[in-house]
GUGU-953909 format. One record per residue (C-alpha): residue number from 1; x, y, z. Coordinates in steps of 0.5 Angstrom, whole numbers, plus 500, padded with zeros to 3 digits. Example, Ala and Ser with C-alpha at 12.3 -4.5 7.8 and 13.67 -1.06 7.14 Angstrom:
2
<1,<525,491,516>>,
<2,<527,498,514>>,
***
This chain:
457
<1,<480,561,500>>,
<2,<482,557,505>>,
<3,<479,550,506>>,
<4,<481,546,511>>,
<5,<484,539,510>>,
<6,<482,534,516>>,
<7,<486,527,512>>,
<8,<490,525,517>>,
<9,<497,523,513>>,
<10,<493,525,507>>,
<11,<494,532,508>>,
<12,<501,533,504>>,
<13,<497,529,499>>,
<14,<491,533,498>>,
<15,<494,541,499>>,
<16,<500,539,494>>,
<17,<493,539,489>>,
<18,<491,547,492>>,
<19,<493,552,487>>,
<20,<491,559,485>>,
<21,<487,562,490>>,
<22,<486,557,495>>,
<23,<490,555,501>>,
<24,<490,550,507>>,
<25,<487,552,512>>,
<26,<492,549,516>>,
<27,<500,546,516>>,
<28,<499,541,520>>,
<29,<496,534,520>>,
<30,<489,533,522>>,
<31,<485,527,524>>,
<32,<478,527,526>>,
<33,<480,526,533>>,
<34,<483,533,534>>,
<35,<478,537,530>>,
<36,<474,539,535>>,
<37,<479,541,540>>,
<38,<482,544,533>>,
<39,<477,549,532>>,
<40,<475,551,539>>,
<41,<482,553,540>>,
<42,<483,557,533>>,
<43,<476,558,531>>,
<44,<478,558,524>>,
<45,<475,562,518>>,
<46,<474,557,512>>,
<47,<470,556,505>>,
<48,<470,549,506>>,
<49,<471,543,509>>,
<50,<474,537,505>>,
<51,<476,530,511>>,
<52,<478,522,508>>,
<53,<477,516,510>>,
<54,<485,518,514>>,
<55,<482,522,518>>,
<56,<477,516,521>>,
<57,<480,512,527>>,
<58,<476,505,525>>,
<59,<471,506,531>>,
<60,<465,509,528>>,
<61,<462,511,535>>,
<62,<468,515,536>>,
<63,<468,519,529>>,
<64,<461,519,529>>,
<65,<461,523,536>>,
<66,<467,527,534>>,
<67,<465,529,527>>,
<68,<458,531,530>>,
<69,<461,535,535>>,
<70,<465,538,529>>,
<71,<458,539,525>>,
<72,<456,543,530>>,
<73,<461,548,531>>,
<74,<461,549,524>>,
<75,<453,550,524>>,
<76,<453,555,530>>,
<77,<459,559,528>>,
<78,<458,560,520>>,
<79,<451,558,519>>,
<80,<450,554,513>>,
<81,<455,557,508>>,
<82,<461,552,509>>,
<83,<461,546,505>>,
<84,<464,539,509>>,
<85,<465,534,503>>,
<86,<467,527,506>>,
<87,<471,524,500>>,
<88,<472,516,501>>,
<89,<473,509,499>>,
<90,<468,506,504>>,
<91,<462,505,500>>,
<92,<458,505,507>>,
<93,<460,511,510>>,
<94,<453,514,507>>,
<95,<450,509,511>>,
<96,<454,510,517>>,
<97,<453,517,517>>,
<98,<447,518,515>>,
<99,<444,521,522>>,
<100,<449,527,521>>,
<101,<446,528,513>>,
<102,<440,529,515>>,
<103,<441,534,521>>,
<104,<447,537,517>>,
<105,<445,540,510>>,
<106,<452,543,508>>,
<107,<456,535,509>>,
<108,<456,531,503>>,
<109,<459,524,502>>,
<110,<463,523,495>>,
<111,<465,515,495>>,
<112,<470,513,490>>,
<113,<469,507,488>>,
<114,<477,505,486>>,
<115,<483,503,491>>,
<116,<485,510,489>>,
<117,<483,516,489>>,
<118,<484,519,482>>,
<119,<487,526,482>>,
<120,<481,530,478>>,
<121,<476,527,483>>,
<122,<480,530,489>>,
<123,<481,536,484>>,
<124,<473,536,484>>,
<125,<472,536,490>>,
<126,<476,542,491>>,
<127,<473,546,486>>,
<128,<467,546,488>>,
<129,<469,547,496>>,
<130,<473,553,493>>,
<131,<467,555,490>>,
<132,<462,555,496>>,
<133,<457,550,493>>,
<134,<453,546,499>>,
<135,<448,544,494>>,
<136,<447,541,489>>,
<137,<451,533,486>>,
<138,<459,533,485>>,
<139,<460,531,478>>,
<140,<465,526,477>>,
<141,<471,528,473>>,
<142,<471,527,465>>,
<143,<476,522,463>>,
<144,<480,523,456>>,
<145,<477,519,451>>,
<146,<480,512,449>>,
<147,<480,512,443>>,
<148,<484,519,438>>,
<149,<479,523,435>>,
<150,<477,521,428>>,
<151,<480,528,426>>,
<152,<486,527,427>>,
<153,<491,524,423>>,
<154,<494,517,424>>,
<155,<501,517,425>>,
<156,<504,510,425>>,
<157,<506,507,432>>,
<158,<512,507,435>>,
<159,<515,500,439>>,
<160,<513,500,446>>,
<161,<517,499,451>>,
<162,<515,493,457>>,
<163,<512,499,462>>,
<164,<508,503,457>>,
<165,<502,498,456>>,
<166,<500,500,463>>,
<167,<503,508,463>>,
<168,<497,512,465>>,
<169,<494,517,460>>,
<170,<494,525,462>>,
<171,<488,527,464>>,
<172,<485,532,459>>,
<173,<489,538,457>>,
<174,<495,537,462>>,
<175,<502,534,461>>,
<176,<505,529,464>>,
<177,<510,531,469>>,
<178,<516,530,467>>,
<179,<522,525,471>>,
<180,<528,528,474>>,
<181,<531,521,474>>,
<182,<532,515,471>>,
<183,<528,510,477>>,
<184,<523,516,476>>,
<185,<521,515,470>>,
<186,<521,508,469>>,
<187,<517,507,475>>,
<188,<511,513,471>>,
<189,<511,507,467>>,
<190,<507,504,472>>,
<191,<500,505,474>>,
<192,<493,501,477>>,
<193,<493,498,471>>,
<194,<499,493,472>>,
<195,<497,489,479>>,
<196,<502,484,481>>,
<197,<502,479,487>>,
<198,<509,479,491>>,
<199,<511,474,496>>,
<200,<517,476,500>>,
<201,<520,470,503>>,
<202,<526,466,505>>,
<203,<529,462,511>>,
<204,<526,466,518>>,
<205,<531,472,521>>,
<206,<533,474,514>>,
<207,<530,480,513>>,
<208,<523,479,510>>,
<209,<519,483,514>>,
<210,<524,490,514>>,
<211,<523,488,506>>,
<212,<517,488,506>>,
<213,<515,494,510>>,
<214,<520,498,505>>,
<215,<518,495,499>>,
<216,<510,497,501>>,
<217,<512,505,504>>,
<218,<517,506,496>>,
<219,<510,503,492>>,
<220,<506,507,496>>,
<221,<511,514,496>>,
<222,<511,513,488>>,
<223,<502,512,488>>,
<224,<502,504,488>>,
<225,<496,502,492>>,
<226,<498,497,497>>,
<227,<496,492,501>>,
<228,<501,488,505>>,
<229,<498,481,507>>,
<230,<503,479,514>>,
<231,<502,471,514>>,
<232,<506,470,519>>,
<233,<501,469,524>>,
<234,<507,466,529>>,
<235,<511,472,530>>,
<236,<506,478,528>>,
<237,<512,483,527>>,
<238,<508,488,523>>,
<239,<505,490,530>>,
<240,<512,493,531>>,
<241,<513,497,525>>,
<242,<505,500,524>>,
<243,<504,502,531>>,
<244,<497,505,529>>,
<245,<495,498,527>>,
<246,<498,495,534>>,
<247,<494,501,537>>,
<248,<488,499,534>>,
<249,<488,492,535>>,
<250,<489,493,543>>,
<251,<483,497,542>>,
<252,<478,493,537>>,
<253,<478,486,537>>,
<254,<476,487,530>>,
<255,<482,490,528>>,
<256,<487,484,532>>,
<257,<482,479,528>>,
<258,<484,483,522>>,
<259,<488,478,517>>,
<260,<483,472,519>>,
<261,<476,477,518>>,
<262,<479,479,511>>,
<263,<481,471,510>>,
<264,<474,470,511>>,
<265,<470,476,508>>,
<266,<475,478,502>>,
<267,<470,483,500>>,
<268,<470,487,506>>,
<269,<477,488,506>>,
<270,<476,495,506>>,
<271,<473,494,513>>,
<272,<477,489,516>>,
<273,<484,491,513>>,
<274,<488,497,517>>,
<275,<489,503,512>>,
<276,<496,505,514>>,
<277,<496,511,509>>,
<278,<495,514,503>>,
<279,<496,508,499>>,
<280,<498,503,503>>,
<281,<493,497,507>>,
<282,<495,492,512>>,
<283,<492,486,514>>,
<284,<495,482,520>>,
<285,<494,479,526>>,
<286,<494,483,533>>,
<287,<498,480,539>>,
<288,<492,479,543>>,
<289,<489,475,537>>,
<290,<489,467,540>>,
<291,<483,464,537>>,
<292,<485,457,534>>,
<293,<479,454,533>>,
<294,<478,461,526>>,
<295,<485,459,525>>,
<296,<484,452,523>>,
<297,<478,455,519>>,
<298,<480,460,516>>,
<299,<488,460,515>>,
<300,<488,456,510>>,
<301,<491,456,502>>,
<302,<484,456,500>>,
<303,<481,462,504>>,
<304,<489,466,501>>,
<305,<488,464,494>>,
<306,<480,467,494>>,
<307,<484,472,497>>,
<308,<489,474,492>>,
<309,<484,473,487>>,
<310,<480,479,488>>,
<311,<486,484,491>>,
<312,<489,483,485>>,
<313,<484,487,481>>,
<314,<483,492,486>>,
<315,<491,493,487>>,
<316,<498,495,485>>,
<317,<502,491,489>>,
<318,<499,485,493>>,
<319,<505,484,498>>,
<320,<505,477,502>>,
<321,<511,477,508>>,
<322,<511,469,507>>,
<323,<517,466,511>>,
<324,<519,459,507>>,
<325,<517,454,512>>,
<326,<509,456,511>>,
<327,<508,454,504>>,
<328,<509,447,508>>,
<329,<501,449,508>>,
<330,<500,454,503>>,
<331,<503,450,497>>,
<332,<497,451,493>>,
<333,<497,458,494>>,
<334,<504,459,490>>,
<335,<502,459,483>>,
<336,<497,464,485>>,
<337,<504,469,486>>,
<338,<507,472,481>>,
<339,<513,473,483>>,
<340,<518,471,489>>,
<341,<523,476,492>>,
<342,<527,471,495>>,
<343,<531,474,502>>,
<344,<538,473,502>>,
<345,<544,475,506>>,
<346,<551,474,502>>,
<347,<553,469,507>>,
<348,<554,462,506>>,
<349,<551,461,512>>,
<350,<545,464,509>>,
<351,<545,460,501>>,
<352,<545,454,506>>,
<353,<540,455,511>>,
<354,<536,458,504>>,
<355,<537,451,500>>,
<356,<536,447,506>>,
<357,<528,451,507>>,
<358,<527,449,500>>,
<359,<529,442,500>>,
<360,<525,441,507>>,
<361,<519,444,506>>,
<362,<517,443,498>>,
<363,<517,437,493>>,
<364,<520,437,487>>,
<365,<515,440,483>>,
<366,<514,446,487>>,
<367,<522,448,488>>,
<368,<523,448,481>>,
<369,<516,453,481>>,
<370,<520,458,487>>,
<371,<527,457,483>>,
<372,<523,460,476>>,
<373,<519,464,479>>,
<374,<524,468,483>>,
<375,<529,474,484>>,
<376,<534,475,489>>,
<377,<533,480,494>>,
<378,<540,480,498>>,
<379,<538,483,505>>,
<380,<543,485,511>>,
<381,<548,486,506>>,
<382,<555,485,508>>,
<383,<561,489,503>>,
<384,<567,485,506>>,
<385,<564,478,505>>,
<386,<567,474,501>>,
<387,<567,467,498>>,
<388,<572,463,494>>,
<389,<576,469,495>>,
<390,<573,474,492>>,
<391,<568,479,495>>,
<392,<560,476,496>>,
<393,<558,481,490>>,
<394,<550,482,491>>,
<395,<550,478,484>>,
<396,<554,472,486>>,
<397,<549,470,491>>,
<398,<543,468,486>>,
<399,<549,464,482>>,
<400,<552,460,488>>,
<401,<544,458,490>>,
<402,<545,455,483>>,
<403,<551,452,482>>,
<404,<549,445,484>>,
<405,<549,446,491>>,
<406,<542,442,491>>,
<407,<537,441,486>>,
<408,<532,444,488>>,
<409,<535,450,485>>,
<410,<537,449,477>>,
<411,<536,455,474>>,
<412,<539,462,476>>,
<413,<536,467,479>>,
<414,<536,474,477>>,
<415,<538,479,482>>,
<416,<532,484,484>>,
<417,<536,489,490>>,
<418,<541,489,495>>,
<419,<539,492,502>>,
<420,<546,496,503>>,
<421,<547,494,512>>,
<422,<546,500,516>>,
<423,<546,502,524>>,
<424,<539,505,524>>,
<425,<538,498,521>>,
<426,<532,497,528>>,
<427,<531,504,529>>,
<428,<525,502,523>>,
<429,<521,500,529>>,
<430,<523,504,534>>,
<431,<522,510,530>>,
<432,<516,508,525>>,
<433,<520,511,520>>,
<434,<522,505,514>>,
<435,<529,505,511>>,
<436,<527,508,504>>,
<437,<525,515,508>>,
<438,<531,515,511>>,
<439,<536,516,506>>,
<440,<537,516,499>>,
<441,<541,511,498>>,
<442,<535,506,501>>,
<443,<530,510,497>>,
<444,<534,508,491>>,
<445,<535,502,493>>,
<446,<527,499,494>>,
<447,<526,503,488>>,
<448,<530,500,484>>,
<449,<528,492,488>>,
<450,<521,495,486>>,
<451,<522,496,479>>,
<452,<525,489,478>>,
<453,<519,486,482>>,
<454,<514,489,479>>,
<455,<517,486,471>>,
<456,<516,480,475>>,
<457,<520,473,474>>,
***
């Protein structure tokens, strides 16, 4: 049975769910803008259609044209035998296609309404293309039962270890999988039961913005759903490493406005941020945005605390990338994080600069709060620095900020990664490829740093 997936980057997602009989109708990705022409070049025979809110460019006129267009073609070829499911987290899709439901018997819309899509939801949905049911109400997915069945045995429990109060439970007659590493399995500890608030920060040019964009394509590769949160509203460097949010930001000025519309709407967050991917949600600041007047009224500490206040119940990792000078303005915002990735290069140059930014822009109080709450992210690291005479180890770096240099810093900070130098280091934006998909060496390395991160401080 082939089903043809239109999910955009989703795809690889959605066909590694297809087993026995079914198929993919395709190999290739497929959005909702290239499915007409698609089909009117291939006239593929499917059983059914399954599409996600990747597939959707964010101009409802456009996708409402395209999947129109779409509709039809499916309804003059094959009739009303091809099921098309909408699977979506976008509790008003039904309304905005609510035409095309009433002209289309075979499309049916299934909202979920969780930050992920669970795999026995997308595996429903699959079952019942793949059974060729267009009528009828998809049933949701059973969940295993909280509590062990009255017949069984108790057994006394074992110890559990920091990770295994948030580790997901197997769905009903399936195994877990089993790790092949050991970063694997400690990271199958972590699921969308553990939620945590990270602020990448440091003196600007040190790296965070490279940080915080590896960080946030690791979590997601590994089904942590993300949203990054770019507060850096004077230099917007998310626009070089998310070409598709820069697109959509020079086409919608929705979308340029984005950060300052989820400011100001936390709940829509789902139509004002920019799904970058499976997992992975961005809000920021289009280079064309330079209305003053919503700055002053919206980007402020008390529209960001609302802000993280709701987004950590509706994701895995909420990434800020929050250079040190703006906590000048945002300083009530801080103890709504949990926990600060602190950049650094192991440069004296670098500790100075860092020790400096904290001693100009915070008070006594919020410093110790940044030093407690900290682990050391050793960015743009050099393997020949030395310091004293002895190689600038990754290590070192959190102990010399520590070392009485300054009182902000009285407490020593736990090391949560060292970023090794690379020539390919600017081809991120060049290429939209991030570090961590380039090599493993980088895979483990953000791996690692988001493992510590995600223990907290």
């Amino acid at each position: 049975m082939a089903i043809l997936i239109v999910s955009g980057g989703f795809h690889r997602i959605v066909s590694g769910y297809l087993s026995g009989r079914r198929e993919a109708a395709q190999a290739d990705a497929l959005t909702l803008q290239d499915l007409p022409g698609y089909l009117l070049e291939n006239n593929p025979a499917v059983d059914g259609v399954l599409l996600t809110d990747e597939a959707f460019s964010g101009s409802q006129e456009t996708d409402l044209g395209q999947l129109n267009a779409a509709l039809k073609w499916f309804s003059d070829r094959r009739g009303a035998q091809v099921p098309v499911f909408l699977l979506t987290r976008n509790p008003l899709r039904s309304q905005q296609l609510e035409p095309l439901l009433q002209k289309y018997a075979g499309l049916r819309i299934v909202v979920c309404d969780e930050p992920r899509i669970p795999l026995g939801l997308i595996r429903s949905v699959l079952d019942e293309l793949a059974a060729g049911r267009s009528g009828g109400q998809l049933s949701k997915p059973q969940r295993a039962p909280v509590d062990a069945p009255a017949e069984e045995e108790a057994k006394p429990e074992k110890k559990k270890s920091f990770f295994s109060r948030f580790r997901s439970k197997a769905e009903k007659g399936e195994a877990e999988p089993e790790a092949t590493d050991p970063l694997t399995k400690r990271m199958a500890g972590i699921s969308r039961g553990m939620s945590r608030v990270v602020a990448v920060t440091g003196h600007r040019g040190s790296g965070l913005t490279s940080t915080v964009v590896n960080l946030a394509h690791e979590a997601s590769k590994r089904g942590l759903s993300t949203m990054i949160i770019d507060m850096d509203a004077e230099y917007r460097s998310m626009n070089m490493y998310f070409g598709r949010f820069h697109e959509q930001s020079n086409k919608y000025d929705e979308m340029s406005a984005s950060l300052i519309r989820t400011l100001a709407r936390p709940q829509d967050y789902m139509t004002t941020a920019c799904s970058i991917k499976d997992h992975l949600w961005l809000t920021t600041l289009g280079y064309s945005f330079q209305d003053h007047r919503l700055m002053d009224q919206f980007y402020t500490s008390d529209k960001l605390v609302g802000l993280l206040s709701l987004l950590r119940t509706k994701f895995n990792l909420v990434l800020l990338d929050m250079p040190l000078d703006l906590f000048r303005e945002f300083r009530e915002t801080m103890i709504h994080i949990d926990i600060f990735g602190l950049c650094v290069p192991n440069n004296l140059h670098a500790v100075l600069s860092t020790i400096r930014n904290v001693e100009v822009v915070l008070d006594a109080e919020k410093a110790a709060y940044l030093n407690a709450k900290s682990k050391v992210i050793v960015t743009k690291y050099n393997d020949r620095s030395r310091f004293q005479d002895a190689l600038f180890a990754p290590e070192r770096v959190g102990e010399v900020l520590a070392s009485g240099l300054s009182d902000v810093f009285r407490y020593e900070m736990n090391l949560a990664g060292h970023v090794p130098y690379n020539n390919s280091f600017d081809s991120q934006i060049e290429t939209e490829i991030a570090l961590t998909n380039l090599a493993p060496e980088y895979e483990q390395a953000f791996g690692h740093m988001l493992l510590r991160l995600m223990e907290g401080a």
